[in-house]
N, C-alpha and C positions, 0 to 999 in steps of 0.2 A: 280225352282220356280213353284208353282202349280197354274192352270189357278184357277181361279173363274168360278162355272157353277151358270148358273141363275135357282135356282130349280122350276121357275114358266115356265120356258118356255114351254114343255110338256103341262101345263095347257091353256095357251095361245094360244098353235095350236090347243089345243082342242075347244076352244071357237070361233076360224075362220071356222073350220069345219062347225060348226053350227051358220050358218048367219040369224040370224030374222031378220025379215023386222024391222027397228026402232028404234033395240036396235044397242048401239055399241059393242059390246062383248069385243073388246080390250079393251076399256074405262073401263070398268069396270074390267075386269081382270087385268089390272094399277092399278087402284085404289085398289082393295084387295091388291095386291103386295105393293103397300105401307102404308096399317095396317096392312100386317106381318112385315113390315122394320122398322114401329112402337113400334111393339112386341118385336122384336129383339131389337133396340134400347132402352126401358124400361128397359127388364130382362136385359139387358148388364151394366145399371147406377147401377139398382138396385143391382146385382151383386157385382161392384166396388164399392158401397156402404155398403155393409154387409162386403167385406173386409178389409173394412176401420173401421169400426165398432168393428169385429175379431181384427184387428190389437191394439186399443185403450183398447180394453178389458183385453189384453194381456198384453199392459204396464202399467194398473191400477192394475193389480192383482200383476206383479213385484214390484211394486212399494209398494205395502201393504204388500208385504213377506217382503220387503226388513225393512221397517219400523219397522216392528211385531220383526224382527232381533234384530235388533236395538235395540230395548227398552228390551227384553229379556236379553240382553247382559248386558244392565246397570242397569236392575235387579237385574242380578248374579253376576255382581260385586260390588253390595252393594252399587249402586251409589246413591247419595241426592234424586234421583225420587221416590227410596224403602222406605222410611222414610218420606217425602212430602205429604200431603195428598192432598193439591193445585198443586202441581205438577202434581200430577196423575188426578188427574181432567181437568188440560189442555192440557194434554198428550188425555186423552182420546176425550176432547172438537173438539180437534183438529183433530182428527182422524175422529169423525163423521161430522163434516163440509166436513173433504177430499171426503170422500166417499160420502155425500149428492153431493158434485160438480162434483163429477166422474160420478154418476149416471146421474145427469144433464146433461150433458154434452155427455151420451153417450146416452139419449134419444130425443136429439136436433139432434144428428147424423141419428138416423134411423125415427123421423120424417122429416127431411131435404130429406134424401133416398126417401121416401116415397110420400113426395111429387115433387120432380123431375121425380119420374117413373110416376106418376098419368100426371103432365100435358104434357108430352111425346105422353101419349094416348090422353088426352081430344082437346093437339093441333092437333090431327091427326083425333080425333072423328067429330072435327068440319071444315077440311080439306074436311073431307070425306062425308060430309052435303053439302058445297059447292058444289063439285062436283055431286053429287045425281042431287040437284039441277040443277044443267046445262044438264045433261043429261035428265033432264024429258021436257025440252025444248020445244019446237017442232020446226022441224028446216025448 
């Protein structure tokens, strides 16, 4: 089992190093460390989002071969569709409804993504205003 290092820490003793009068150094070397864990957790939704996205995109395209199949089939075999001209009109009605709701549906997904990664930051942007704030204090 591999430990977890804290890649700030290096940064951290760099910032005790150098002690100004006033400022807290750790306090703010916290706070950056938690708008990278910000960042991190953003790219990580977003992420699981776009493979969620990849995944939907994957079974709408089977799903349209598999159809496309289908009707090529009963095509070529001469089926009541080949000779129907209502037929093939709701054959096709029907197919552009699917794909208007596939599309739909998969741009509900990546503005859904889109906005979960955004207030990941905006909750951390104003986290991080808080804190500014306490820190300009004077104590």
């Amino acid at each position: 089992m591999a430990t977890e290092t804290n890649p700030f820490e290096d940064v951290t003793k760099l910032f005790q190093q150098f002690k100004v009068p006033g400022v807290d150094m750790e306090a703010i070397a916290e706070s950056r460390q938690k708008d990278m864990q910000a960042l991190v957790d953003a790219n990580k939704a977003a992420q699981e989002a776009m493979q969620a996205l990849v995944r939907k995109q994957t079974e709408v395209l089977t799903q349209a071969m598999e159809e496309i199949q289908g009707s090529a089939k009963a095509l070529a075999a001469g089926g009541n569709v080949a000779s129907d001209p209502a037929k093939q009109t709701e054959l096709v009605r029907d197919a552009y409804q699917k794909a208007l709701a596939d599309m739909k549906e998969l741009a509900d997904m990546a503005r859904k993504s889109q906005t979960d990664a955004l207030a990941i930051i905006s909750q951390r942007a104003m986290q991080s205003l808080e804190e500014m704030k306490k820190m300009m204090q004077p104590k």
